[in-house]
N, C-alpha and C positions, 0 to 999 in steps of 0.2 A: 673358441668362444667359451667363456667360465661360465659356468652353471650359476643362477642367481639368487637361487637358494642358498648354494652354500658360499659365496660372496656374502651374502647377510648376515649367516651365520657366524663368519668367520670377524665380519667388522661390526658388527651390532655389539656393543657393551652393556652388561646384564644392568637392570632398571637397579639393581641397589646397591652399583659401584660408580660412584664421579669420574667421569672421564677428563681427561688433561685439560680440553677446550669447555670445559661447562666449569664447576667449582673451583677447580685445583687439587683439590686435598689429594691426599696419597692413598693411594690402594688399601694399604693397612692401618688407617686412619682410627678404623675404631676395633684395633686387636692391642690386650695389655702391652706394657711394654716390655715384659721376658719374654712374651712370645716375638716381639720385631727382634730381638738380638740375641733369638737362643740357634745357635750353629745348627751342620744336622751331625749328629757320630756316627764313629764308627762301629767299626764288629766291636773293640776292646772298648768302647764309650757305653753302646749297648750290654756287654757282658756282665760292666763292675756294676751297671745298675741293678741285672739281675744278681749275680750273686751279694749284692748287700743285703736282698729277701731272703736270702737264705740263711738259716741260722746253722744250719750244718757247715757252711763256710766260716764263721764267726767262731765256732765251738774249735773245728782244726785249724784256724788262722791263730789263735789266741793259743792252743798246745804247743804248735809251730814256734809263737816268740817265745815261750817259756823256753821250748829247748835251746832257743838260738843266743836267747839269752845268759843259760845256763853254762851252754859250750862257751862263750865269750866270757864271759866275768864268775867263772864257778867260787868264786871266794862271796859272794854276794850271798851263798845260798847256805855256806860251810865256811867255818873256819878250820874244821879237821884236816890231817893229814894221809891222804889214800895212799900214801905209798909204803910210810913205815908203819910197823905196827910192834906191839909188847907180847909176846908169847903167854904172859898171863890172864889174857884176858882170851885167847883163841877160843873160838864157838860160843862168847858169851853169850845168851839172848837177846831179844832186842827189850830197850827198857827207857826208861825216863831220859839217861845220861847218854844214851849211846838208841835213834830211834828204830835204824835197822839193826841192831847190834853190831858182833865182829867176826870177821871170818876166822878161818885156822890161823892165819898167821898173827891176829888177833889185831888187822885194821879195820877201823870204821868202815862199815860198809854201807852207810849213806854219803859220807864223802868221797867214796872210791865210786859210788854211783852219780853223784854228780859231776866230780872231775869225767865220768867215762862217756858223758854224754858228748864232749870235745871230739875225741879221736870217733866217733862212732858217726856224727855228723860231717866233720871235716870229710871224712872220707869219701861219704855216702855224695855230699855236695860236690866237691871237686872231681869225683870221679862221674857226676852225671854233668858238668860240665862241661868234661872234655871228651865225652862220649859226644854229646850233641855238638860240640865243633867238628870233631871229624866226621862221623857220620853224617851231619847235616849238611859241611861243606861238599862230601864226594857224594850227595845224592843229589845236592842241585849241579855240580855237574854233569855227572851221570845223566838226570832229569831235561839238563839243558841243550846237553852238547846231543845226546844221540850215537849213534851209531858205532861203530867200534868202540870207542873209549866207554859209551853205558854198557855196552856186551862187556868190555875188561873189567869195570869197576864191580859188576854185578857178578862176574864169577869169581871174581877177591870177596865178594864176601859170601858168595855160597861157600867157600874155603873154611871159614870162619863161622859161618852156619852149622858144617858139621863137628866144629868142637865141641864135644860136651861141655859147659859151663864149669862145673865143680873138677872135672878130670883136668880140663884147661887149665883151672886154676894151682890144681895140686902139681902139673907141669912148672909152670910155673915158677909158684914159690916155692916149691922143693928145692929148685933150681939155684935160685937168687937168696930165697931166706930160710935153707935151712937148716939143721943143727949144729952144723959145725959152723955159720956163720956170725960173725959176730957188727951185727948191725945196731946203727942209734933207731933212736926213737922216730925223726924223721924219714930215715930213710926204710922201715921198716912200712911207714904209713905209703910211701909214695910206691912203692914193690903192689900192695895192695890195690892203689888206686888204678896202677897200670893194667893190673889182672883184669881187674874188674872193668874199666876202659877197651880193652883189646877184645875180649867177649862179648861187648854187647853195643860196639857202634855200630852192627851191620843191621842190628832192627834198626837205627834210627836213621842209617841209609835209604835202606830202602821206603820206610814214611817220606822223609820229603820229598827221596823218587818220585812217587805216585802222587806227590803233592805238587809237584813242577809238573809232571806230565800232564794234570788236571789244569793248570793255570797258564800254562806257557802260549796257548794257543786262545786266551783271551782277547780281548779287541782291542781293551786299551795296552795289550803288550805289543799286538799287530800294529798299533796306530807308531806306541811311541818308537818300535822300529823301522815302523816309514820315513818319521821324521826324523832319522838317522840316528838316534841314542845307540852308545855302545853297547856290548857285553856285559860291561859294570856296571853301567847306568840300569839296566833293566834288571838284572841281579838285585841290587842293592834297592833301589828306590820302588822298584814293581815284584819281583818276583819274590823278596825278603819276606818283605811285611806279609804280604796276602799267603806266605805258607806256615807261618810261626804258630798258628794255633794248634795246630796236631803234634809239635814240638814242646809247645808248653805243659799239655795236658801230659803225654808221655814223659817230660823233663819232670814234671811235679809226681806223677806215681814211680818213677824211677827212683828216687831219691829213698822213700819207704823200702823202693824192692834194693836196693842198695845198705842199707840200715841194716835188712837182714840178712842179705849176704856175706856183709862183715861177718857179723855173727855168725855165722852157720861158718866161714872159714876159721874165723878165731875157735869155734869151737872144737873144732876140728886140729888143731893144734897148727896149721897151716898159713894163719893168718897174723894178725894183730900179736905182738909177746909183751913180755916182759921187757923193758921198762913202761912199756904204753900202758895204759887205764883204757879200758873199753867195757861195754855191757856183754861184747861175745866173749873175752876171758874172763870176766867172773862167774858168767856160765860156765862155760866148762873148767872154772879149778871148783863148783858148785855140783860137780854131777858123780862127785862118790860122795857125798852128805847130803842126799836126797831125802834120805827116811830119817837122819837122824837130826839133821838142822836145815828143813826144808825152804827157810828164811832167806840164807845164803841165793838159791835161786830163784824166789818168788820174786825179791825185791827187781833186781836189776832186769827178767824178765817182764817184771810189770811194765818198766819204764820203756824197754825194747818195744813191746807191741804194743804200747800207746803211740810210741814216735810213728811205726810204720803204720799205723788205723789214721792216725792224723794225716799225714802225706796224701797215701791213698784216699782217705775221703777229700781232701782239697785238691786233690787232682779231680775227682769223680763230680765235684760242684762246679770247678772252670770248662772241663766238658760238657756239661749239660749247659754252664753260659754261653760256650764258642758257639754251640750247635742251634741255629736255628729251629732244627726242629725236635728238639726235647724241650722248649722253652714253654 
């Protein structure tokens, strides 16, 4: 027998909505009309609304297209040439005609900073994409599969966890690029991106590990593997989406800590050479003219730690949008 209270409760329609058999009108009869056709969003629908409040987003989105733009079209910015230079003008100051002045070998070294924003970005980009493919594809399935295969994949990259970074790297390219080889330009950058790639896909490993293992036992993944969806199908359509935010936040501050990594190899004489333009070799053919034409490194260093402050604070505003609870 049903309770008759809550029968009424349940079929009784509040006094200031029309029911189907009395008026007609519709439910939403007297709501604007954005409010009947505004959808509901998602996490990344919520996110862009919060960080469009942000002006810390706005300030490193906008450093962001400058450099991205600069990498792609440096003639937009210079018409000089960064690679040749005249011996009579080495170490001239900076002045009207020339705004960074010229190095020892007496090239422009505003144009040698704009061309070097290219190789220094390329790198920084493509090497934090192909970190996040592999690391992200063997932590979901590390994350997904379980058992033997996440015990294998996870001590592949304890492996990789105990290389030192810089020692890794000086393996490395000592190996492949160094002085007695005689590599281009291209193949000089992709040596780099490898290095850099092979060091550091086991953090983004293990993130999405812990990012499947958090997700995978959700309901709507329980559900749609009741109703027999594949492997791929839950991969791809369920387990993708709902993990990419701790991928994005870490792909966007990686990029920064990649920027200065170059750097700190090129400086290192290890990394990026000659014929490439980069900001980490002008630093260091910059660091025996410290005292005497401190110019030479202030410049190209400016540019350096604005790219990597940028990155990282637009990583640190799409985190606090991912995260419900910094908001």
């Amino acid at each position: 027998m049903s309770d008759p209270n809550t029968a009424s409760i349940v079929t009784t329609p509040p006094a200031t909505m029309p029911t189907e058999a009395g008026s007609g009108a519709p439910t939403n009869a007297g709501l604007p009309e954005s409010a009947k056709q505004q959808k509901p969003r998602g996490l990344l629908g919520d996110a862009w609304i919060d960080l469009r409040r942000k002006p810390l987003f706005w300030i490193s989105a906008t450093f962001i297209l400058v450099f991205i733009v600069m990498a792609a079209f440096p003639s937009l910015f210079t018409s000089g040439d960064a690679v040749n230079g005249t011996l009579e003008r080495s170490r001239v100051e900076p002045s009207s005609s020339a705004w960074f002045g010229y190095d020892v070998q007496g090239r422009d070294v505003y144009s040698r900073v704009i061309y070097g924003a290219r190789a220094s970005i390329v790198v920084a980009v493509v090497s934090t994409v192909l970190t996040l493919l592999v690391g992200g594809t063997m932590g979901i399935i590390a994350g997904y599969r379980g058992g033997w295969v996440d015990a294998l994949l996870s001590r592949i990259a304890d492996i990789f966890f105990g290389l030192p970074f810089v020692l890794g790297a000086i393996v490395i390219l000592t190996t492949f690029n160094g002085s007695g080889t005689d590599n281009g330009e291209w193949t000089i950058m992709g040596l780099v991106i490898l290095s850099l790639s092979v060091l550091s896909w086991p953090v983004v490993m293990r993130l999405m590990r812990s990012s499947v293992l958090a997700t995978k036992e959700a309901d709507y993944i329980v559900a749609a593997r009741a109703l027999g969806a594949g492997t791929g199908r839950i991969i791809l359509k369920h387990l993708l989406p709902n993990c990419l935010a701790p991928l994005l936040v870490y792909g966007t501050i990686m990029v920064g800590s990649f920027i200065g990594a170059e750097a700190t190899l090129s400086f290192l004489g290890i990394g990026l050479k000659t014929p490439v333009v980069s900001w980490g070799i002008m630093i260091s053919e910059a660091q025996n003219y410290i005292r005497v034409s401190p110019y030479l490194l202030f410049f190209p260093a400016a540019f350096l730690v604005t790219a990597v402050l940028s990155f990282v604070m637009l990583g640190e505003a799409v985190r606090e949008a991912l995260d419900p609870k910094l908001r």
